[in-house]
PyMOL CGO cylinders between C-alpha atoms (Angstrom):
from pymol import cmd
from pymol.cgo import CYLINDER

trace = [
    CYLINDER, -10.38, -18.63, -17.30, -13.18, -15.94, -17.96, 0.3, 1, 1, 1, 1, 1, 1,
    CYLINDER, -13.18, -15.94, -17.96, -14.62, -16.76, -21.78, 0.3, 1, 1, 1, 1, 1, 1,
    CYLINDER, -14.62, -16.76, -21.78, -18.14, -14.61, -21.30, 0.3, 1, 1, 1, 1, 1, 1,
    CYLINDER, -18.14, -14.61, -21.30, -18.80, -11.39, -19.52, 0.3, 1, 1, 1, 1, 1, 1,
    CYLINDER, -18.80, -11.39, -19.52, -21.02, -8.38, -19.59, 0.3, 1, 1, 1, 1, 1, 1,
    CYLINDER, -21.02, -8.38, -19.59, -20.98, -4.44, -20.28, 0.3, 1, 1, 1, 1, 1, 1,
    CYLINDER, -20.98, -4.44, -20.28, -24.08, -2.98, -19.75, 0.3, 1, 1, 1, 1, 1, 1,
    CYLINDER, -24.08, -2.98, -19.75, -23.25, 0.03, -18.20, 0.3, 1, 1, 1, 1, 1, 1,
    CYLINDER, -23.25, 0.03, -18.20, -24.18, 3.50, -20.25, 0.3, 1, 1, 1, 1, 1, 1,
    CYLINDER, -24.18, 3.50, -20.25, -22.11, 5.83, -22.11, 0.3, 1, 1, 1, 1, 1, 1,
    CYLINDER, -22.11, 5.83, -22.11, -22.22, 8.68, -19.69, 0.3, 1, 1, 1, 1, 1, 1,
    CYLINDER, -22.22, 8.68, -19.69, -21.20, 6.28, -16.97, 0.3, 1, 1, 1, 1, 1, 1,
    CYLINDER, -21.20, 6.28, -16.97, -18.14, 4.70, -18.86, 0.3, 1, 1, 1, 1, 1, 1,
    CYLINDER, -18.14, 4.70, -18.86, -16.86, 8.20, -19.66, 0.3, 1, 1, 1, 1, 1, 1,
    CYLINDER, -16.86, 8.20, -19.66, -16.84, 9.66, -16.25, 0.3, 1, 1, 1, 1, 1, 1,
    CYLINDER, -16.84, 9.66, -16.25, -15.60, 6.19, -14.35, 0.3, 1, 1, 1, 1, 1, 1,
    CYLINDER, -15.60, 6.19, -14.35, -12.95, 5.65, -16.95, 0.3, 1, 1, 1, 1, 1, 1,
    CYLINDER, -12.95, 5.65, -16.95, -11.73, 9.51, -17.37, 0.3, 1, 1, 1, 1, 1, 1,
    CYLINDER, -11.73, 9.51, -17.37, -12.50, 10.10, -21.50, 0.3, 1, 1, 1, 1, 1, 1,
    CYLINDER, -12.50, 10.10, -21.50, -13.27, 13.34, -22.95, 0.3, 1, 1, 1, 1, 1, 1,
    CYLINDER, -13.27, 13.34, -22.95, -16.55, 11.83, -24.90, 0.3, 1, 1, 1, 1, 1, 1,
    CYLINDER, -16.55, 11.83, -24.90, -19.11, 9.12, -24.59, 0.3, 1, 1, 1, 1, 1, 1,
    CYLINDER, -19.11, 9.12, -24.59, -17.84, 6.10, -25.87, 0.3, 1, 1, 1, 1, 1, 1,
    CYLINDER, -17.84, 6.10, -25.87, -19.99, 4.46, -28.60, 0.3, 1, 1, 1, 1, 1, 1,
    CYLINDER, -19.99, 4.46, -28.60, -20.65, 1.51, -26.69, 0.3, 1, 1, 1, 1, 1, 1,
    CYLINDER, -20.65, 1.51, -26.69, -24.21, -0.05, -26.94, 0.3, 1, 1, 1, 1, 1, 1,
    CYLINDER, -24.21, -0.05, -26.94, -25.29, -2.62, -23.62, 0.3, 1, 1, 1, 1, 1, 1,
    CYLINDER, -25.29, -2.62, -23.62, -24.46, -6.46, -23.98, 0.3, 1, 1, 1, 1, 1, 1,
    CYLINDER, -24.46, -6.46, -23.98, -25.31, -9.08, -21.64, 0.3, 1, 1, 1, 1, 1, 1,
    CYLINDER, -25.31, -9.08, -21.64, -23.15, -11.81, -22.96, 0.3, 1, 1, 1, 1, 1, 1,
    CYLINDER, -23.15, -11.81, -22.96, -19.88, -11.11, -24.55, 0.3, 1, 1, 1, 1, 1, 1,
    CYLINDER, -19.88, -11.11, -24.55, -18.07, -13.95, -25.92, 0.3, 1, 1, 1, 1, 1, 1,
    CYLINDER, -18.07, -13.95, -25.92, -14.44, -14.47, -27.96, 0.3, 1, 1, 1, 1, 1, 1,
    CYLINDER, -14.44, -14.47, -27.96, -13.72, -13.41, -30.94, 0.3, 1, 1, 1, 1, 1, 1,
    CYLINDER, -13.72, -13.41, -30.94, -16.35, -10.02, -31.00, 0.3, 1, 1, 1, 1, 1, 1,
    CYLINDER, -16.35, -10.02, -31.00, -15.40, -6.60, -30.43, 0.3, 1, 1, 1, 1, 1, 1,
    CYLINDER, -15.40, -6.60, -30.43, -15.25, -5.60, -27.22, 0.3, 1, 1, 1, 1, 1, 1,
    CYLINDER, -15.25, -5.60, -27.22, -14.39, -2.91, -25.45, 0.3, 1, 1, 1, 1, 1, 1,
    CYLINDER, -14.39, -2.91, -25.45, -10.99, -1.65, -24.74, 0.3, 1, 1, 1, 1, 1, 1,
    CYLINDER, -10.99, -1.65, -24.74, -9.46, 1.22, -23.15, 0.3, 1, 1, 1, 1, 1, 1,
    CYLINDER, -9.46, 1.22, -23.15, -5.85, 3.00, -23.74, 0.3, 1, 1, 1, 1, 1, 1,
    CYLINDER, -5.85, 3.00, -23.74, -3.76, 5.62, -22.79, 0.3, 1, 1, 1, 1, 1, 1,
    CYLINDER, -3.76, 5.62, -22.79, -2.40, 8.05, -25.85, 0.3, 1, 1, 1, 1, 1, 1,
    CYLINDER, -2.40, 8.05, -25.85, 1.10, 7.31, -26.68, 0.3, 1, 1, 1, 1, 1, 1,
    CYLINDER, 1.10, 7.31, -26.68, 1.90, 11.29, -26.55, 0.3, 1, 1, 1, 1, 1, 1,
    CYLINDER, 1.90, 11.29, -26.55, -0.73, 12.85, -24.91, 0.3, 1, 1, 1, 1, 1, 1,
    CYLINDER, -0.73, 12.85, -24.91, -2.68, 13.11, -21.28, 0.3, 1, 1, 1, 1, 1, 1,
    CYLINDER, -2.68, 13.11, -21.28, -5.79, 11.17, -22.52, 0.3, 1, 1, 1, 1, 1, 1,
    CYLINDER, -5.79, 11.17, -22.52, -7.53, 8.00, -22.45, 0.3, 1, 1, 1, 1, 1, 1,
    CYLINDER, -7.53, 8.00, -22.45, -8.52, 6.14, -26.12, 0.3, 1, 1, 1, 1, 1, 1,
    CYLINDER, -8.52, 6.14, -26.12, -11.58, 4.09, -26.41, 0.3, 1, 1, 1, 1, 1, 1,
    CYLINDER, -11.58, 4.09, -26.41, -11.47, 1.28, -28.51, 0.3, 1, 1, 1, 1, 1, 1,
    CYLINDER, -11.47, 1.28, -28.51, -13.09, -1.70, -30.09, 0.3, 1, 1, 1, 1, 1, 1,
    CYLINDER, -13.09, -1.70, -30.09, -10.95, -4.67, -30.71, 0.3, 1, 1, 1, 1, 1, 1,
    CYLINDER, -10.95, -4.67, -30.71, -11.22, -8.88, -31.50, 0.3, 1, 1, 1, 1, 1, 1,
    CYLINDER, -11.22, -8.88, -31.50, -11.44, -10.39, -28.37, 0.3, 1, 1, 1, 1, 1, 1,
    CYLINDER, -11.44, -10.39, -28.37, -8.23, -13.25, -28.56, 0.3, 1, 1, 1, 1, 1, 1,
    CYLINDER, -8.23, -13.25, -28.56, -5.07, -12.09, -28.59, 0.3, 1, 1, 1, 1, 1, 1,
    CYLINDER, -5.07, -12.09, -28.59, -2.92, -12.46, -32.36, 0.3, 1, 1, 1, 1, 1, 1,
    CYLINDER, -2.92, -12.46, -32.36, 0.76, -11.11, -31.87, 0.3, 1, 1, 1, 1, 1, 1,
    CYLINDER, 0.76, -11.11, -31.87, 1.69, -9.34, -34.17, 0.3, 1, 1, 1, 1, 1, 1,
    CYLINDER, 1.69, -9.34, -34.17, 4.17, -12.20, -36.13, 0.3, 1, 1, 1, 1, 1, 1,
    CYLINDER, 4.17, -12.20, -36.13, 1.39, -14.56, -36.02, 0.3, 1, 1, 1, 1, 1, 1,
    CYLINDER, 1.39, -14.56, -36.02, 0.68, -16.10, -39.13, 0.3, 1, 1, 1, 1, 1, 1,
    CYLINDER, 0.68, -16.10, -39.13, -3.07, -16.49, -39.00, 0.3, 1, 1, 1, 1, 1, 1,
    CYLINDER, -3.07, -16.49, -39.00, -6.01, -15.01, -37.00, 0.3, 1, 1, 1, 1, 1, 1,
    CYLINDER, -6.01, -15.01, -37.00, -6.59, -19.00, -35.39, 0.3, 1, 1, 1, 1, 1, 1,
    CYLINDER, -6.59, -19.00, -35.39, -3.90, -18.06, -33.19, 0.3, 1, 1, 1, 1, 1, 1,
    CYLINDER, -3.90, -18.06, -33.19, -6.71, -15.70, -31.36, 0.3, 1, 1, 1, 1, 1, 1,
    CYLINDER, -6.71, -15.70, -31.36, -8.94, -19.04, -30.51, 0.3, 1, 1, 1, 1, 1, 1,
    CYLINDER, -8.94, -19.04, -30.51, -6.24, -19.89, -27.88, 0.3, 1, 1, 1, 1, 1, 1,
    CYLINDER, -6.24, -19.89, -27.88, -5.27, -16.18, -26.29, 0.3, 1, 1, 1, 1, 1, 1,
    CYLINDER, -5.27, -16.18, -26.29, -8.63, -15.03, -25.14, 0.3, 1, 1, 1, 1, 1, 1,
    CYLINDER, -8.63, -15.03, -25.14, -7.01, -15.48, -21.64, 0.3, 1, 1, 1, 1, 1, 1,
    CYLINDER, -7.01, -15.48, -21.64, -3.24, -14.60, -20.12, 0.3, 1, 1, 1, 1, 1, 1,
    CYLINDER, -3.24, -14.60, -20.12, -1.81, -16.12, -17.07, 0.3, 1, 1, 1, 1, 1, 1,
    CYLINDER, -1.81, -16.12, -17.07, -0.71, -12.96, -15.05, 0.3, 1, 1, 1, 1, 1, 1,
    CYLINDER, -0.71, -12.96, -15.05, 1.73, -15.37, -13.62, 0.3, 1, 1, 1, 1, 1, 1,
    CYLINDER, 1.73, -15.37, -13.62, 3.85, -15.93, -16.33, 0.3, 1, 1, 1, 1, 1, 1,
    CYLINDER, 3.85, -15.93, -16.33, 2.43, -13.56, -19.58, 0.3, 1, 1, 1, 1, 1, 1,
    CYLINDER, 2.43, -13.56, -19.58, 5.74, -11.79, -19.10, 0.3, 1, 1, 1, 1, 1, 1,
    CYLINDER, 5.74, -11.79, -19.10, 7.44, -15.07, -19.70, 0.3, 1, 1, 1, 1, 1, 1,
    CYLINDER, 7.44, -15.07, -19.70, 5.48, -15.74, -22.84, 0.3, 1, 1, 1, 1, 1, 1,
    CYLINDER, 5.48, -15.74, -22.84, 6.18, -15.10, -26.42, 0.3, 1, 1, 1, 1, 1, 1,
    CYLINDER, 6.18, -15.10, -26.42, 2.69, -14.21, -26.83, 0.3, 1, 1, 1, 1, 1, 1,
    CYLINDER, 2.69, -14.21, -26.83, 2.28, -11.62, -24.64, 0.3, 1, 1, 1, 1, 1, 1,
    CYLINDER, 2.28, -11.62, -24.64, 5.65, -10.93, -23.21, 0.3, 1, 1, 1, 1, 1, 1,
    CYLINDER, 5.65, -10.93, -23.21, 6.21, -7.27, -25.57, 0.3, 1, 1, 1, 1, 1, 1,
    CYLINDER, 6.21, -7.27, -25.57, 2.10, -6.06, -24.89, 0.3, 1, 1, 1, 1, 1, 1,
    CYLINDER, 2.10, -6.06, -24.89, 3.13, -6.61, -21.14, 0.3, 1, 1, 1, 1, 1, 1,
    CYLINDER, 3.13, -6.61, -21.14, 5.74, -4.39, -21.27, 0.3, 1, 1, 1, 1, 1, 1,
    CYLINDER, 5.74, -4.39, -21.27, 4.38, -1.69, -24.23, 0.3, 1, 1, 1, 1, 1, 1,
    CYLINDER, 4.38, -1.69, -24.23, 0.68, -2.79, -24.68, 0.3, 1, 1, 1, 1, 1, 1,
    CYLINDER, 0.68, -2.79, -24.68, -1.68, -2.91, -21.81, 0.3, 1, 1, 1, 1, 1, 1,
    CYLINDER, -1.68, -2.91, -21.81, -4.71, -2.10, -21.89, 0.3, 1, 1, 1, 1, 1, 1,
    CYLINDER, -4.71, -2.10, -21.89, -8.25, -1.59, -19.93, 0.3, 1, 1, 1, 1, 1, 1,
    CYLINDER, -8.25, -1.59, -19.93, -11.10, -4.06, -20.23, 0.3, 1, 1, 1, 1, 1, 1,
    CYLINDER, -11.10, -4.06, -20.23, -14.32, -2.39, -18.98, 0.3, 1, 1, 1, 1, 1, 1,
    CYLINDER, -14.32, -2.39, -18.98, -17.01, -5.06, -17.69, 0.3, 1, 1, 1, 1, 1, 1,
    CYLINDER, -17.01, -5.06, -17.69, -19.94, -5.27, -15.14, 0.3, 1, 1, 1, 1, 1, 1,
    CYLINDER, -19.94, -5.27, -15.14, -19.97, -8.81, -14.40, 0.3, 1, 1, 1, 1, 1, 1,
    CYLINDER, -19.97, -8.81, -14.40, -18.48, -12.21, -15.85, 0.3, 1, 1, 1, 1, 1, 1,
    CYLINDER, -18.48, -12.21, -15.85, -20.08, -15.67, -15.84, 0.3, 1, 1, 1, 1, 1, 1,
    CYLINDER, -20.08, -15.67, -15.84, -18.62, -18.99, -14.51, 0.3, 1, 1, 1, 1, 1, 1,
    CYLINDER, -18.62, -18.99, -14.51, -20.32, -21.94, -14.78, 0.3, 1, 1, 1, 1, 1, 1,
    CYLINDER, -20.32, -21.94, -14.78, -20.29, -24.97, -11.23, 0.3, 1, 1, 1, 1, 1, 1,
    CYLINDER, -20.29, -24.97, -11.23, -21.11, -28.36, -11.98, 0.3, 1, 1, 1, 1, 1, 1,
    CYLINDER, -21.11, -28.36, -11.98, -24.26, -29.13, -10.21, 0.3, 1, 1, 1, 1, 1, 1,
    CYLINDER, -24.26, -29.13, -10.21, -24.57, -32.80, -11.56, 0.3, 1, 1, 1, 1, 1, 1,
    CYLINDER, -24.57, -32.80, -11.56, -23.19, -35.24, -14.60, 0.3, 1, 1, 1, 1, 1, 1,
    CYLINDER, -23.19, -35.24, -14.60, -24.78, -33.24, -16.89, 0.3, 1, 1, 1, 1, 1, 1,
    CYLINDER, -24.78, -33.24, -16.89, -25.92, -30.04, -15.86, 0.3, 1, 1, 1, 1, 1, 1,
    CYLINDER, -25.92, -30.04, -15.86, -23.68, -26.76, -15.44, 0.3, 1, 1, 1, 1, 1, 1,
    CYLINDER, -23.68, -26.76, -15.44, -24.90, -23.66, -13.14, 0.3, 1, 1, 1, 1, 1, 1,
    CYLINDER, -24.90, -23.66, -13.14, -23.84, -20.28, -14.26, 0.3, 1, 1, 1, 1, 1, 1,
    CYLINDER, -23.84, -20.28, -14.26, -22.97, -18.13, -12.00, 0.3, 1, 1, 1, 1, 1, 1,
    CYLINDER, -22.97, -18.13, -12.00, -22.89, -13.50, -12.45, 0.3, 1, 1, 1, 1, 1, 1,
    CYLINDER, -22.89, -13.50, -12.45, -19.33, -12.01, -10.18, 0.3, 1, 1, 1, 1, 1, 1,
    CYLINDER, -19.33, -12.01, -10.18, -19.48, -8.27, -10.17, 0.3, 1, 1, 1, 1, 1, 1,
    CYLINDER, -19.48, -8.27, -10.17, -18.43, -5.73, -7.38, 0.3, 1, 1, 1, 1, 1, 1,
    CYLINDER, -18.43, -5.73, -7.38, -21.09, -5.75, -4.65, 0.3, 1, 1, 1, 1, 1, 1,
    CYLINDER, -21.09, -5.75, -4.65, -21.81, -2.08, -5.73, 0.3, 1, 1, 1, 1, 1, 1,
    CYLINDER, -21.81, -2.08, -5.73, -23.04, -2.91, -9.22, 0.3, 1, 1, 1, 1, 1, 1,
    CYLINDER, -23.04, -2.91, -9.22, -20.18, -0.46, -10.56, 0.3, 1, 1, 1, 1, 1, 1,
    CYLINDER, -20.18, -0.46, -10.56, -18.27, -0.38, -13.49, 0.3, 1, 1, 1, 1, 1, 1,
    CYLINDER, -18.27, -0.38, -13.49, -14.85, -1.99, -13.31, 0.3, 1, 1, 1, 1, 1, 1,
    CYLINDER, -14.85, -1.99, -13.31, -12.09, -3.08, -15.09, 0.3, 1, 1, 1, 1, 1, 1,
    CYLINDER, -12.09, -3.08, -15.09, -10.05, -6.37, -16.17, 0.3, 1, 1, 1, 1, 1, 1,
    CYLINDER, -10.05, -6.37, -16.17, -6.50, -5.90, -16.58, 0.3, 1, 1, 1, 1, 1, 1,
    CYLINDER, -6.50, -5.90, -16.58, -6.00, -6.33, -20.61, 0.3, 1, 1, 1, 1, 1, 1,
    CYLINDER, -6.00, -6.33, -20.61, -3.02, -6.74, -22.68, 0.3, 1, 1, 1, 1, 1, 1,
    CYLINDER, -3.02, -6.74, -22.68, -3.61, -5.66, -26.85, 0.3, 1, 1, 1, 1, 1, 1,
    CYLINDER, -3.61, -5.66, -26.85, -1.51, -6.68, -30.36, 0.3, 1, 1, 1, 1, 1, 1,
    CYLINDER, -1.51, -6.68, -30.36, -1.63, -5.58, -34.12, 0.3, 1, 1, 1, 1, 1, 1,
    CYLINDER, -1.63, -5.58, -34.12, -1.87, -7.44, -36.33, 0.3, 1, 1, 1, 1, 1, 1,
    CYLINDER, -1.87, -7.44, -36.33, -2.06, -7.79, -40.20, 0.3, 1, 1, 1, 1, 1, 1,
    CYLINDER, -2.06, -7.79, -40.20, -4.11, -9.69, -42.27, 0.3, 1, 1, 1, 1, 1, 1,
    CYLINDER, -4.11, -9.69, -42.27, -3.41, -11.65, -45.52, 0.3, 1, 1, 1, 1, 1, 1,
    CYLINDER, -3.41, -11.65, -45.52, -4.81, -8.53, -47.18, 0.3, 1, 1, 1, 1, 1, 1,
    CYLINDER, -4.81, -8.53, -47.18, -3.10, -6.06, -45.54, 0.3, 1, 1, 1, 1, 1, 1,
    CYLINDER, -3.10, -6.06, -45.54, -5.84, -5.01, -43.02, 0.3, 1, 1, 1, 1, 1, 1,
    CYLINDER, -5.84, -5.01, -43.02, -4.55, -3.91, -39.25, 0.3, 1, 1, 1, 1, 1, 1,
    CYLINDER, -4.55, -3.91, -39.25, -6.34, -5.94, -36.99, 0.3, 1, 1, 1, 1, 1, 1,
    CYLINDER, -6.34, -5.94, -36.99, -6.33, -4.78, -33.26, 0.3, 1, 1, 1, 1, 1, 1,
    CYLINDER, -6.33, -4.78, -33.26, -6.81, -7.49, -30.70, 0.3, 1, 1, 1, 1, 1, 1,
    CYLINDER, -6.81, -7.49, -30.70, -6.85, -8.05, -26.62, 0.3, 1, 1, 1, 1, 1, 1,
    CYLINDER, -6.85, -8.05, -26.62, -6.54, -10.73, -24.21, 0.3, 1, 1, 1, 1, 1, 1,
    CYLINDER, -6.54, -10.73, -24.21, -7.90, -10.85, -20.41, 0.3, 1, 1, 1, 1, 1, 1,
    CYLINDER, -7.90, -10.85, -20.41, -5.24, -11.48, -17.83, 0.3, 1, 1, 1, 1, 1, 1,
    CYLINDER, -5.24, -11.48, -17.83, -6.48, -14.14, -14.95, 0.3, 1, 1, 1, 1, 1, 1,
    CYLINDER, -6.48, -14.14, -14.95, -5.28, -14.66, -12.02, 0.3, 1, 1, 1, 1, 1, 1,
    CYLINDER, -5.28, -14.66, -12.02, -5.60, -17.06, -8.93, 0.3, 1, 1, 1, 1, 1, 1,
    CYLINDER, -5.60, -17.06, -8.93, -9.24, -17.06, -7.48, 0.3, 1, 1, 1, 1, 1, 1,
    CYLINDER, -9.24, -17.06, -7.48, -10.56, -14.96, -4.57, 0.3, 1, 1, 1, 1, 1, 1,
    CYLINDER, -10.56, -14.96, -4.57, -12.74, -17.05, -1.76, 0.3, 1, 1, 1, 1, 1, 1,
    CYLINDER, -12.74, -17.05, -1.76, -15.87, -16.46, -3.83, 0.3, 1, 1, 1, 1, 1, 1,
    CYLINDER, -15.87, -16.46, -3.83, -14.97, -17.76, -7.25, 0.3, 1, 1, 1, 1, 1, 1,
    CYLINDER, -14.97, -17.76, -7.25, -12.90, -20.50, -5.78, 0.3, 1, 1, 1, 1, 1, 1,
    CYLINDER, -12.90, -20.50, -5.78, -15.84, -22.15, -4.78, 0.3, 1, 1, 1, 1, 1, 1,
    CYLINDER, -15.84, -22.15, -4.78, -16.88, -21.87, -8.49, 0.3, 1, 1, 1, 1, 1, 1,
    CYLINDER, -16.88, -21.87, -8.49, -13.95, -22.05, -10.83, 0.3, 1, 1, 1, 1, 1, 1,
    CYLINDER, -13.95, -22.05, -10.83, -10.30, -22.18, -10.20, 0.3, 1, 1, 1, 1, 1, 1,
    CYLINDER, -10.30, -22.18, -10.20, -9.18, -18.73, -11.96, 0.3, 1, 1, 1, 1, 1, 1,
    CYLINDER, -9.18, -18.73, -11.96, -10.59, -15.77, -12.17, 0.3, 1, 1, 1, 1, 1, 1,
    CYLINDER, -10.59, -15.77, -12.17, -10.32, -12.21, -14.32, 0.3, 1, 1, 1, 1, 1, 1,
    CYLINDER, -10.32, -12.21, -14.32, -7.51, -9.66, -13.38, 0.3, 1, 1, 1, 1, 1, 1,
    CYLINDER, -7.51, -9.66, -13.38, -9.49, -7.27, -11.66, 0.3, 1, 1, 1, 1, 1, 1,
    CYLINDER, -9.49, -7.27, -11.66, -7.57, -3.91, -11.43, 0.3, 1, 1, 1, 1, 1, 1,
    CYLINDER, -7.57, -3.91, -11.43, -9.03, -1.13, -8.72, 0.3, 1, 1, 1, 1, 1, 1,
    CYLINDER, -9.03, -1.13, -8.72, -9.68, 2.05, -10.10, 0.3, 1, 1, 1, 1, 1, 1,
    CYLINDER, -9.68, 2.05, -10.10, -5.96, 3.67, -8.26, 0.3, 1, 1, 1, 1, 1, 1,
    CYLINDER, -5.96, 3.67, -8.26, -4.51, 1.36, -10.28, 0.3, 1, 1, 1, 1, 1, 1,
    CYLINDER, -4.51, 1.36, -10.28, -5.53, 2.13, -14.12, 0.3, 1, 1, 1, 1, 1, 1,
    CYLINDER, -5.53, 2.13, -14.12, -3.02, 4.76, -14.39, 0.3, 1, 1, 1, 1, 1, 1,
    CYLINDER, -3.02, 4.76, -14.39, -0.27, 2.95, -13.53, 0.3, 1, 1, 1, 1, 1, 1,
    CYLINDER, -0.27, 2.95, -13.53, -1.18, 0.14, -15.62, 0.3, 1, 1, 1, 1, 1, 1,
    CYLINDER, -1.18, 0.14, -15.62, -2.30, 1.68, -18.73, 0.3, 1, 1, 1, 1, 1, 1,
    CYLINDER, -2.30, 1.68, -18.73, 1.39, 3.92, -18.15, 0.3, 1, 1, 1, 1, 1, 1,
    CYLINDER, 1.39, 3.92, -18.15, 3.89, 3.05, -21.15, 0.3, 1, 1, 1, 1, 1, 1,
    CYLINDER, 3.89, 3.05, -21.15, 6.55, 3.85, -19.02, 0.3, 1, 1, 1, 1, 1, 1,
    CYLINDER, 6.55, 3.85, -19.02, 6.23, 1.12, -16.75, 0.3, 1, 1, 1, 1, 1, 1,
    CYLINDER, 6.23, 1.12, -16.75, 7.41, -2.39, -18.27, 0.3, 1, 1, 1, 1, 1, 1,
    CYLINDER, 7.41, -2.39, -18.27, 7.43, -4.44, -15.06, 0.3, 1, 1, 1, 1, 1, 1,
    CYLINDER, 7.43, -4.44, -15.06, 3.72, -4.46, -14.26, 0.3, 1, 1, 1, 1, 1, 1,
    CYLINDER, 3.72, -4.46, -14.26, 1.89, -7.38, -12.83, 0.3, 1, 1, 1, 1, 1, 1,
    CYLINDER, 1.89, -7.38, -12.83, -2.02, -8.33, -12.98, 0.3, 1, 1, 1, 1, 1, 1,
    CYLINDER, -2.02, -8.33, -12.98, -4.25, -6.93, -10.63, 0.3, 1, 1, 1, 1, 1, 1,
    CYLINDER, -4.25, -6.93, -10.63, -6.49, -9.38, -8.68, 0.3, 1, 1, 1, 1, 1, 1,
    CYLINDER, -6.49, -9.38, -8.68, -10.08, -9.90, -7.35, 0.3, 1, 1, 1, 1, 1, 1,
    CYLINDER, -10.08, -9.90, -7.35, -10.62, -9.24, -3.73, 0.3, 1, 1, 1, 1, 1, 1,
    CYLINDER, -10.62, -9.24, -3.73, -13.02, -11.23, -2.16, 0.3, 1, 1, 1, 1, 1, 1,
    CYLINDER, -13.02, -11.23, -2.16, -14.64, -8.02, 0.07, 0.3, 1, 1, 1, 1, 1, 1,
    CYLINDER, -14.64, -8.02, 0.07, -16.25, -6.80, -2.61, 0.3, 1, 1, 1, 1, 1, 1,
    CYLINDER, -16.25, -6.80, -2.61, -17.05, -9.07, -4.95, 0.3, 1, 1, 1, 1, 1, 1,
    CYLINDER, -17.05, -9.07, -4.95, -20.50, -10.28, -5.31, 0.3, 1, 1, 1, 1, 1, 1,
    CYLINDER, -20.50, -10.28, -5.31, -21.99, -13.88, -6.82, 0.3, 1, 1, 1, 1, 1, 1,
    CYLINDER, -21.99, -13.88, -6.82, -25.64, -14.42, -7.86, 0.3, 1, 1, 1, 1, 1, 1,
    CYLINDER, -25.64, -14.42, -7.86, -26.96, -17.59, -9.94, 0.3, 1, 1, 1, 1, 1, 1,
    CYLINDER, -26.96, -17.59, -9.94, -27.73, -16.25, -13.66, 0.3, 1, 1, 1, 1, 1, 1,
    CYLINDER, -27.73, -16.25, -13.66, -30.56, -18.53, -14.61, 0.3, 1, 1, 1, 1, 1, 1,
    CYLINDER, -30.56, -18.53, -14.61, -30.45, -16.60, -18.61, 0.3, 1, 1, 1, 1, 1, 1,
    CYLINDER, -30.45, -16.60, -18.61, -27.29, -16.33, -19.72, 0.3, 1, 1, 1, 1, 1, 1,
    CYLINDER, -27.29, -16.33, -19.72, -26.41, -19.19, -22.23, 0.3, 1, 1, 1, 1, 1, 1,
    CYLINDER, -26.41, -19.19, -22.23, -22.45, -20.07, -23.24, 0.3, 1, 1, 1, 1, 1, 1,
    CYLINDER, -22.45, -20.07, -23.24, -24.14, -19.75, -26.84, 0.3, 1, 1, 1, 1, 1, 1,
    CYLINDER, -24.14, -19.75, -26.84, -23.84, -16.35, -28.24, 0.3, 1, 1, 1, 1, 1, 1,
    CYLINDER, -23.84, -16.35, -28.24, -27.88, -16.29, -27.95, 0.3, 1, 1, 1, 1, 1, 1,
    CYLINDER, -27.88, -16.29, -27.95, -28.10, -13.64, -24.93, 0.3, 1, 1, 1, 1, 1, 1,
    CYLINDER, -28.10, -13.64, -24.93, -27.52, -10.22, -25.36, 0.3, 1, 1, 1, 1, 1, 1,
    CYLINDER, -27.52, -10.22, -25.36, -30.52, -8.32, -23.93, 0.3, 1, 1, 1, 1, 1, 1,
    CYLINDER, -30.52, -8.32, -23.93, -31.84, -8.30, -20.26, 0.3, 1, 1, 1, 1, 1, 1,
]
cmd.load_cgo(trace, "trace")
């Protein structure tokens, strides 16, 4: 599964790797967790453009009857998502792009203690989980926009770590998945030449971590 990740990368950056007209408003965090707003990327519905977005990270379809339904989404099994009720209609209408710099796993290193670990690409770049998104409304009537992370089986690298991984789409490939007019997409996946792994001795699976 991937449950923390980072986006530190600068407005600027995100704009030009990602194709918007503007800077994002997008501040650096080290340690994104469920449940926040995160970052989100989607193509325009009627136009040749690219919308930035901030939605709940754990996915609530849209006949969901409470927002709990979220704690158990923040991840999609690009295996079968298209098989479940879930996530079956935002694979076919509703993908989006999940802009990150790095996600943490954690390796058991003894009976107590955990290891965490920092995958990103071994250029330090930008890149992108494939993301599936929902509406959905509140008891008070309030649209609530939310996203899951698709993960898929692990490269060599995170195998030795953890046993799935984040859908990690190359940059050819954003068109084609953020395209409405494809419904028979799959997840994209990691590939071991160029991703990186470096112990994280900071990061904490609290929510305590979000500066350098």
């Amino acid at each position: 599964m991937c449950g923390r990740y980072r986006l530190t990368a600068k407005e600027r950056y995100l704009r030009d790797h990602f194709g918007l007209d503007e800077d994002p408003p997008w501040e650096p965090h080290w340690n994104i967790a469920p449940t926040q707003q995160i970052a989100t990327i989607r193509q325009h519905p009627a136009e040749p453009t690219r919308i930035f977005g901030l939605m709940r990270w754990g996915l609530i379809p849209y006949w969901a009857k409470d927002q709990s339904f979220g704690l158990r989404t923040i991840n999609a099994m690009s295996e079968t998502a298209a098989e479940k009720p879930a996530f079956r209609d935002a694979m076919k209408r509703r993908r989006c792009l999940i802009p990150a710099d790095g996600f943490y796993e954690w390796k058991r290193i003894g009976r107590k203690e955990k290891q965490p670990y920092n995958f990103g690409l071994a250029t330090g770049s930008v890149f992108a989980f494939a993301g599936l998104w929902d509406r959905w409304r509140d008891p008070k009537n309030n649209i609530v926009e939310t996203c899951t992370i698709l993960t898929t089986q692990p490269n060599s690298l995170v195998a030795e770590v953890h046993d799935r991984m984040p859908a990690i789409l190359s940059v050819e490939d954003y068109e084609g998945w953020l395209d409405p007019g494809i419904t028979d997409r799959k997840g994209g996946s990691g590939p071991s030449e160029t991703v990186r792994c470096q112990p994280d001795e900071e990061v904490s699976r609290e929510y305590s971590r979000e500066s350098p």
